[in-house]
N, C-alpha and C positions, 0 to 999 in steps of 0.2 A: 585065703591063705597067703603068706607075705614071704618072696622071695626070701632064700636063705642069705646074709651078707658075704660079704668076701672078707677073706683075713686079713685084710688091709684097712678094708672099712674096722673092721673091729675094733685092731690097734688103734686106730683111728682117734675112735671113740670112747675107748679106755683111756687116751693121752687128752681127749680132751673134757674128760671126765675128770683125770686128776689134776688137767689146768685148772678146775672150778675149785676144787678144794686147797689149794697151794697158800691158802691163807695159813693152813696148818703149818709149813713152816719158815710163815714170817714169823707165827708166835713161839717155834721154836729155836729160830734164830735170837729171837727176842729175850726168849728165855736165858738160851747161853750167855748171850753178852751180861746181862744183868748177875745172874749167877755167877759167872768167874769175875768179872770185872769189879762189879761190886760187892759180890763176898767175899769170895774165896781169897779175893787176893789181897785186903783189908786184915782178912782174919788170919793169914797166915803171918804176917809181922808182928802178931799177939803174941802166937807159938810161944810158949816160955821152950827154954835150949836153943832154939831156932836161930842160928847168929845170921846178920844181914846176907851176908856170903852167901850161903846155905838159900834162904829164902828167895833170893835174887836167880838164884840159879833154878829154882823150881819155880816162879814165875816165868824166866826167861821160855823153860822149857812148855809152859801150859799156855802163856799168850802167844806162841807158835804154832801151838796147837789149835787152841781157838781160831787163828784165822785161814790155817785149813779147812777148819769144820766152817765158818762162814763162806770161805769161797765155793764150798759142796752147798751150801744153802743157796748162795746168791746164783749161780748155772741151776739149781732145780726152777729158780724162781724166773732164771732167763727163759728156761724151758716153756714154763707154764705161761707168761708171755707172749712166746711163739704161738704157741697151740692153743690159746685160747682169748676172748675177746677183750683185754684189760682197759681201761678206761685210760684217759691222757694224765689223770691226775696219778693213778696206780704207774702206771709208766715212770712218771716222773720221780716218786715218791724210791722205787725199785730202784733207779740210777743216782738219786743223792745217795741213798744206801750202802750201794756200791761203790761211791765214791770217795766216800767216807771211809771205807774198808782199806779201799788203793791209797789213799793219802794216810792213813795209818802204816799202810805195810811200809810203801815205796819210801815216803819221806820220814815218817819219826821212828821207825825198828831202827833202822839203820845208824839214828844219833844214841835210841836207845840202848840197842846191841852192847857199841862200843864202849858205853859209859857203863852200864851191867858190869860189862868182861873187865874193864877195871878195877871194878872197887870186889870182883870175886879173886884179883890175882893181888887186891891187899892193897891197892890202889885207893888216892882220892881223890873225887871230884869236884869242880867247882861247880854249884848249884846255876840250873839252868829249866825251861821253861817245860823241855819236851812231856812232862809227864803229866802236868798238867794241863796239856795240849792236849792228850791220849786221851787223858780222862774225859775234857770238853766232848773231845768229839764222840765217846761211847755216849755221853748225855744223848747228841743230836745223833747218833744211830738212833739210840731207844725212841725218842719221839717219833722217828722217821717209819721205825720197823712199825711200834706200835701206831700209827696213822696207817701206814701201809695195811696191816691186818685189817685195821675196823672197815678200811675202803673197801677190801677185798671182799669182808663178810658182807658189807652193805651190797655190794654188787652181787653177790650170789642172793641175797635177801629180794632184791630187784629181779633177778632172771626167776629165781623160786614164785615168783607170784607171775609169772607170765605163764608159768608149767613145767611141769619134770621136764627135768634133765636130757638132752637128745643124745642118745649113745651111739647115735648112727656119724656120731663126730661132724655133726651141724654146729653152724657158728652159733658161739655163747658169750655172755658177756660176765664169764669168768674170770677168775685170777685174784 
């Protein structure tokens, strides 16, 4: 008969049970960005009625959005990180990601913002580089996210052949 654990050990092993899985959302990080990035926000300057005004402002409002919803991805994925055994390449892969994300918010919202708020109060502007900047760098999120994930999977594919999972929150080479 095997001692009963402590509610510590459990949590434990429940946090490092969902660092193994945490591949789930790079590919739902992954997802989003592809999804608004390159549908939703293509397809809404389709819009017949939709004047640029209009469309700008409901971008403005969804690509703010979006990088809420990525910074709640990117701290799950610091999480899983912590708590679980990721490889120097997953590491790596996690922090261009990230950084990718901060040089989006920090540096081009900011030239973005202003030139939006512009041309929605009737404004024009002189054509300049930021958006296709923006766009570059969701490319090189996407590769990033998606490398990221296949690592992640590969490395639980690698602990899976060692043996189940240890929910006693033993070191794993999850993430």
């Amino acid at each position: 008969m095997t001692a009963p654990q402590s509610k510590g050990a459990t949590s434990q092993g429940a946090i490092a049970t969902a660092a193994r899985y945490s591949f789930v959302v790079s590919l739902l990080w992954f997802g989003f960005v592809l999804s608004i990035g390159f549908m939703e926000a293509p397809l809404k300057f389709s819009a017949p009625g939709l004047t640029l005004p209009v469309a700008l402002g409901i971008g403005h409002i969804v690509f703010h959005a979006l990088t809420r919803v990525e910074t709640v991805f990117a701290a799950l994925l610091l999480i899983g990180l912590r708590f679980g055994e990721p490889t120097e390449r997953i590491r790596g892969l996690f922090a261009a990601a990230a950084l990718v994300v901060a040089a989006q918010t920090l540096l081009l919202f900011t030239r973005l913002d202003e030139r939006t708020m512009i041309i929605i109060q009737g404004g024009e502007v002189e054509p300049a580089p930021y958006h296709w900047i923006y766009i570059g760098l969701d490319v090189v999120k996407l590769l990033l996210l998606g490398t990221l994930a296949w690592n992640q999977i590969r490395a639980l594919e690698t602990s899976a052949a060692a043996g189940p999972p240890d929910l006693a929150g033993e070191p794993n080479p999850g993430l």
